[in-house]
N, C-alpha and C positions, 0 to 999 in steps of 0.2 A: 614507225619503220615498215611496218607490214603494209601501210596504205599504200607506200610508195612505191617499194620495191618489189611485192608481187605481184602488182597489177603490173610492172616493167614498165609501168610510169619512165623511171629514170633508169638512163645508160650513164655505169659507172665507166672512167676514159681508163686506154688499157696502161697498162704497167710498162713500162721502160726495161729492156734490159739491164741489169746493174753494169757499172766497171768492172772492169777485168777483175782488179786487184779487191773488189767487195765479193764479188762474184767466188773467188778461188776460197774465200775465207766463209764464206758459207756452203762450199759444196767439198771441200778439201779434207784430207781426216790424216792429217799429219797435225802434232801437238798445236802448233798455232795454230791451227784453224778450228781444232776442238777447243781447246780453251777460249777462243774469242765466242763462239756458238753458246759455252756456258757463260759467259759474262756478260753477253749480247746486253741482256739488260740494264745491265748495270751502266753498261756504255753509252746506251740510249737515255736513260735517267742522266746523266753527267755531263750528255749535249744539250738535255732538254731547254736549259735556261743559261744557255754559256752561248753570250755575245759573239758570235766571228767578225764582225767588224770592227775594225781600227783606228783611230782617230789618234795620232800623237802629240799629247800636250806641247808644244814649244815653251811654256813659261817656266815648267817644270821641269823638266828635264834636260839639262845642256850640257852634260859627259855622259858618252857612252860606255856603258862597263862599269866594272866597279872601280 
């Protein structure tokens, strides 16, 4: 780490502003916003390995609903 980064070898690229709506929930101090800031992690551990892509079976599933 130190070879790299104190010699400024390497430029880290900058950070993006968040969305609005991440943005408010991390600078916000009305109950949602503090309770998402103390569970932040937990949130982030419960994305970590949760697919967002979708692909839906056609052979298995042919009513919608229960």
């Amino acid at each position: 780490f130190k070879s790299c980064y104190k010699k400024s070898d390497t430029v880290l690229p900058l950070i993006h502003k968040p969305l609005r709506e991440l943005y408010t929930l991390l600078i916000g101090n009305d109950l949602h916003c503090c309770s998402f800031r103390t569970n932040i992690r937990a949130y982030n551990s419960a994305f970590a390995f949760t697919s967002v892509s979708y692909k839906k079976d056609e052979r298995i599933n042919f009513i919608d609903g229960i």
